[in-house]
C-alpha positions in Angstrom: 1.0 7.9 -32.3 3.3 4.9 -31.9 3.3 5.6 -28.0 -0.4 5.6 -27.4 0.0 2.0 -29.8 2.3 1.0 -27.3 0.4 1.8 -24.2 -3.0 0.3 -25.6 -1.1 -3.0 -26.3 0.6 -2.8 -22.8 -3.3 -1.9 -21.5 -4.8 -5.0 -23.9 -2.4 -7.8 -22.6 -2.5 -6.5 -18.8 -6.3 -7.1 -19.4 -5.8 -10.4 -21.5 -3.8 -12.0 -18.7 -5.1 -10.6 -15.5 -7.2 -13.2 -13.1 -10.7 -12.8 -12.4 -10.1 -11.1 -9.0 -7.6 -8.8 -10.8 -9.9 -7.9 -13.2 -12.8 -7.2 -10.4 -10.2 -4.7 -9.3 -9.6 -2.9 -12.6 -13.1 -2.5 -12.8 -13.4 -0.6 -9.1 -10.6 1.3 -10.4 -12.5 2.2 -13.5 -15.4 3.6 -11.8 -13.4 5.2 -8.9 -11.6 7.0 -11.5 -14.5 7.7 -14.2 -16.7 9.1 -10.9 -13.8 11.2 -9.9 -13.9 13.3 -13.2 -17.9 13.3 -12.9 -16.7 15.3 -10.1 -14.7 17.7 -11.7 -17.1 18.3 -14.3 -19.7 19.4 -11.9 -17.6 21.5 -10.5 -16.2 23.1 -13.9 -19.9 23.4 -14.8 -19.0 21.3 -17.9 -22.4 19.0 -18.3 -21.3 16.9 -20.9 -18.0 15.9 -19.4 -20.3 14.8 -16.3 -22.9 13.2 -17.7 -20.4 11.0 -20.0 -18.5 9.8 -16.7 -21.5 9.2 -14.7 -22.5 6.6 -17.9 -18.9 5.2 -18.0 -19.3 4.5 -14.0 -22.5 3.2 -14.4 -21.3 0.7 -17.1 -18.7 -0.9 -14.8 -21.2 -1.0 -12.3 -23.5 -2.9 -14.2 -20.7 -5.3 -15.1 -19.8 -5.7 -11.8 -23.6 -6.4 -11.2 -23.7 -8.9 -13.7 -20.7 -10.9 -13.1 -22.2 -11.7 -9.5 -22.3 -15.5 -9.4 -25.7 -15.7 -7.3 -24.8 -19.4 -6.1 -23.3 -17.7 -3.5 -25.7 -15.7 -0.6 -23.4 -12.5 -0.1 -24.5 -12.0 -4.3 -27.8 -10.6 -3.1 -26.1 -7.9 -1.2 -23.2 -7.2 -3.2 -26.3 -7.0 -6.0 -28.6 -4.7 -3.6 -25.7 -2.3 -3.4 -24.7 -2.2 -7.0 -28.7 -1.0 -7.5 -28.8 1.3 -4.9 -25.4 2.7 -6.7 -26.8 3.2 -10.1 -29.9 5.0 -8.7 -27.9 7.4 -6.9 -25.8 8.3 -9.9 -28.8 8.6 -12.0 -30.1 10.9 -10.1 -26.6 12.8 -9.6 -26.5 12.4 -13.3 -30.2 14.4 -13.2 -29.1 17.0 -11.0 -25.0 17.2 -12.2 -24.9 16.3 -8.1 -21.3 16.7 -6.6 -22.4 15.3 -3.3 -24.1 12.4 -4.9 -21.5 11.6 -6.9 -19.3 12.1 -3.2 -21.3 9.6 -1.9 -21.2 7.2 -4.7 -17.2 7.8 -5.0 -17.4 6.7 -1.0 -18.4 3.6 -1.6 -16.7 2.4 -4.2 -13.5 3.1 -2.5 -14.7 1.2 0.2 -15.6 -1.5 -1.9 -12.4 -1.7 -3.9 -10.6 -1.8 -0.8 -12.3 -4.8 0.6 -11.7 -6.3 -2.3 -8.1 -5.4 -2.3 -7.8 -7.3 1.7 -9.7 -10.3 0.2 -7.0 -10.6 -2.6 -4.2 -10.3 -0.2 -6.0 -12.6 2.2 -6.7 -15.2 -0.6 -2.9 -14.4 -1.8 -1.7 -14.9 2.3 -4.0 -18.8 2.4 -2.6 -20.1 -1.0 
C-alpha cells in the first residue's frame, strides 16, 4: 500500500511539473500504451478489457483534440487526424478490431515520435 502511495505521488508531481510539450508526450504515451492492451484484449477474447482501453485511448485523443490552439494553420490537420482516429477506434471498438486498432497504434507512434524530434529540435534552438 505505501508503495503504490509512493508511485502515485512520484506520478502526480511528474505531471504537476512537466511543460506543456512534456505533457503532449505523456499523453501520446497514454494512448500508445492504453491501445496496445486494446490489443491484447482482442486477442485474449476478453471484450471488456478492449472496450475499456479503446475508451481510455479515445479520451486522450479527445484531449489532444482539444488542446489544439487553432490560431495556428497546422491545428486543422493535427484536428482532421485526431477525428479520423476516434472514428477508426469506434469502429474497432464495434467490431473488437485488432487491425484497426493496428492501424490506430501506427499512427500514434508516428505522431509521438514527431513530437519527440520537435522537442529535441526546440531543445537543440534554445
Amino acid at each position: 500500500m505505501l508503495v503504490n502511495q509512493g508511485y502515485a505521488a512520484y506520478a502526480n508531481n511528474k505531471i504537476a511539473t512537466a511543460s506543456p510539450a512534456e505533457l503532449t508526450l505523456m499523453l501520446y504515451e497514454g494512448a500508445i500504451k492504453f491501445c496496445n492492451i486494446a490489443i491484447v484484449g482482442v486477442e485474449e477474447k476478453s471484450i471488456q478489457k478492449t472496450h475499456d482501453n479503446i475508451m481510455k485511448t479515445e479520451r486522450i485523443i479527445e484531449e489532444l483534440q482539444s488542446t489544439l490552439d487553432h490560431k495556428y494553420p497546422v491545428a486543422k490537420d493535427f484536428d482532421e487526424v485526431y477525428s479520423y482516429l476516434l472514428r477508426r477506434l469506434r469502429q474497432a471498438n464495434i467490431k473488437k478490431d485488432k487491425d484497426i486498432l493496428e492501424e490506430v497504434l501506427k499512427h500514434l507512434r508516428t505522431m509521438r515520435d514527431t513530437w519527440k524530434e520537435v522537442m529535441r529540435t526546440a531543445h537543440r534552438t534554445q
